[in-house]
C-alpha positions in Angstrom: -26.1 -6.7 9.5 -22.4 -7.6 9.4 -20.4 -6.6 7.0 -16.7 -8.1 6.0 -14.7 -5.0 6.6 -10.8 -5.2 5.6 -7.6 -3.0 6.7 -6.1 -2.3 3.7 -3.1 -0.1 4.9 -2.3 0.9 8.4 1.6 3.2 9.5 2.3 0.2 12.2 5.6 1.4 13.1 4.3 5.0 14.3 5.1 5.0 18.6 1.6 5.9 19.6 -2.1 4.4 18.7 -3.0 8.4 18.5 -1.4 8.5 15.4 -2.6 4.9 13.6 -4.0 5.7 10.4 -6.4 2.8 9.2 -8.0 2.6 5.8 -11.8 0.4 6.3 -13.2 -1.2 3.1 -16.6 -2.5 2.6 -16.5 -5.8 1.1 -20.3 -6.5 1.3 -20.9 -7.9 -2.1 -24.4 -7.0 -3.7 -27.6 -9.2 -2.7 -25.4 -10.5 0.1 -27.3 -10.0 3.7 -23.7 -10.5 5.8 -20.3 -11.2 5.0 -17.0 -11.8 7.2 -13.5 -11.1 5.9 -11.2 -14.3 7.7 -7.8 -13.6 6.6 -5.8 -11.2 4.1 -2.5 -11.9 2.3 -1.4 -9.0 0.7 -4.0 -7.2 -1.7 -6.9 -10.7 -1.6 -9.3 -11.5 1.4 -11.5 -14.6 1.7 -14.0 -15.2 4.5 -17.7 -16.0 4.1 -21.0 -14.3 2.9 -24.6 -15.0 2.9 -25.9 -15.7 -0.7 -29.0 -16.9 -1.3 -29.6 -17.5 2.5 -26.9 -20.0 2.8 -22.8 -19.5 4.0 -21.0 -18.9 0.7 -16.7 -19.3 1.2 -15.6 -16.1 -0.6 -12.3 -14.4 -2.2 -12.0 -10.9 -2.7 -9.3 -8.5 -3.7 -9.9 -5.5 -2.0 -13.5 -4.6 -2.9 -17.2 -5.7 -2.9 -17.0 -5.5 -6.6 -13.9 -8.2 -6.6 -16.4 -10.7 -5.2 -15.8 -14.3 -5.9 -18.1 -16.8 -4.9 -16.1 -20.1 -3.8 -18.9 -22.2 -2.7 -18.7 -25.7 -4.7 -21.8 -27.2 -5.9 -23.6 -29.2 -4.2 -22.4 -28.2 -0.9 -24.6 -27.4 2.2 -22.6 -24.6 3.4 -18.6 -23.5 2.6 -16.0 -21.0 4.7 -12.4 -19.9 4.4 -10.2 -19.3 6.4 -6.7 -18.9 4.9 -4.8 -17.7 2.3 -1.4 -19.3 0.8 1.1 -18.7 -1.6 0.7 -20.0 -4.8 3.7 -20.3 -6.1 
């Protein structure tokens, strides 16, 4: 099973890897068999998950629980990929 796992916070700017601190997040959502985080912009991540046994696109904002199911009716399959500003 793959499950969409995001970095939520990690001290970059430290000089060695030995001291990288890294905070891993579950995004599974319930009922969902696999799911794949793409790309994060600040506190949201969208990728994909399995729902239903088809590829769902998918937003989330920093937990399973955030889930949002993207996928527009009628459509075979859906991903994302990206995130942009919506200003």
């Amino acid at each position: 099973m793959i499950r969409a796992l995001t970095v939520l916070s990690a001290a970059l700017s430290l000089p060695t890897w030995a001291q990288l601190q890294i905070t891993f997040v579950d995004l599974n959502p319930a009922g969902s068999t696999e799911s794949r985080a793409r790309a994060v912009d600040g506190a949201r991540q969208v990728g994909t998950a399995s729902v239903g046994g088809g590829t769902h696109a998918a937003l989330w904002s920093g937990s399973a629980g955030s889930f949002v199911d993207l996928h527009p009716a009628g459509a075979s399959s859906s991903e994302a990929f990206g995130l942009g500003d919506a200003r």
